[in-house]
C-alpha positions in Angstrom: 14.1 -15.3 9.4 14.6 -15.3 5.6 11.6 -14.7 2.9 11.9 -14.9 -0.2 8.7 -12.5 -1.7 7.0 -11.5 -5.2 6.2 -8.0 -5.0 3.4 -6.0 -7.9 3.0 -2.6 -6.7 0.3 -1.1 -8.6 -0.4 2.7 -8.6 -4.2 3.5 -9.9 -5.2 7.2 -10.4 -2.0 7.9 -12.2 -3.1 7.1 -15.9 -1.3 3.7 -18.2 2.6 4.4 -17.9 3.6 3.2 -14.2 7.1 2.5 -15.4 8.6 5.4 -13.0 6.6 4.0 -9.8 8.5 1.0 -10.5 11.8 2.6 -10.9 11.2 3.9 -7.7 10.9 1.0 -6.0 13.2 -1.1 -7.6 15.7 2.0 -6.3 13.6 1.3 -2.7 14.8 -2.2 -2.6 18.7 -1.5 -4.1 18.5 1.5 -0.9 17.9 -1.3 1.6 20.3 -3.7 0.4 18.0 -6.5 -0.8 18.8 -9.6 -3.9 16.0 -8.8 -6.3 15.2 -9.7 -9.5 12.7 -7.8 -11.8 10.1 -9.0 -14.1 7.6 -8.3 -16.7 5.1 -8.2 -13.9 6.6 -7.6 -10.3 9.7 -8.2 -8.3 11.2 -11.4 -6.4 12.7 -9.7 -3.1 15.3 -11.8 -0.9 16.2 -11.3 2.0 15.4 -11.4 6.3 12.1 -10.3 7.0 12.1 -7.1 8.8 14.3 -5.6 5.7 12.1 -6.9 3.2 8.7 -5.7 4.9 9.8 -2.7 5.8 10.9 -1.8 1.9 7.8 -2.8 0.9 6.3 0.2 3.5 8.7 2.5 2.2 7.8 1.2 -1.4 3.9 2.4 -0.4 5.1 5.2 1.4 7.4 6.8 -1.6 4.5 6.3 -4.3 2.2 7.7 -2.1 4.7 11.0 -2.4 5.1 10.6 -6.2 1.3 11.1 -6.2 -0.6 7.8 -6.7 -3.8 8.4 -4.5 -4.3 4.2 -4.3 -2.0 1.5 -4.4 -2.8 -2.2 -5.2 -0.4 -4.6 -3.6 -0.1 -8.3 -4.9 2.5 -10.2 -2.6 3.4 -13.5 -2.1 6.1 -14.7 0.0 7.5 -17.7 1.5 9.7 -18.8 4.4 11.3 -21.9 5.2 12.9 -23.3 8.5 14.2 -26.7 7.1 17.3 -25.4 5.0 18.4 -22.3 3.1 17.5 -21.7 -0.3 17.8 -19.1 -2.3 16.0 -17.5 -5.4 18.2 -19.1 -8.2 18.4 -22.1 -6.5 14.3 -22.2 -6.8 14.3 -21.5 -10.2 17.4 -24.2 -10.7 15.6 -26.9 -9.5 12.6 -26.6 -11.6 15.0 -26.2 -14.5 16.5 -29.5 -14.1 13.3 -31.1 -14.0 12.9 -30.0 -17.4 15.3 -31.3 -18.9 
């Protein structure tokens, strides 16, 4: 089954910067083969579902390692059964709306 998710990974305990817990995600999600797209305050992850969850362990698992004694995960995700669709398409759709 497809998903397409929002992903904030949020390491507390490890002071303001989180920039490289990010960076190691982001290289988490590349590693598994997965469409993403970063922004200023997460990730949109595409892809089946297995693939996707399990990044998002290995995301917890490899900031764990870096350190970070708690992680706060915001994640939203959505599937749908009645047609493909992916994350530019979303975003297109709402576009044309606006214009």
């Amino acid at each position: 089954m497809k998903v397409i998710a929002d992903l904030c990974v949020v390491p507390l305990g490890v002071g303001v910067s989180v920039s490289k817990y990010v960076a190691a995600c982001e290289k988490v999600l590349q590693e598994a083969g997965l469409k993403t797209q970063l922004h200023a305050y997460g990730t949109n992850i595409e892809g089946e579902w297995d693939p996707v969850f399990s990044a998002i362990k290995r995301c917890h698992e490899v900031v764990h390692q870096m350190g970070a004694p708690r992680i706060s995960t915001t994640l939203k995700f959505g599937t749908r059964t009645d047609r493909s669709q992916t994350m530019e398409e979303k975003v297109e759709s709402v576009e044309k709306r606006l214009k």
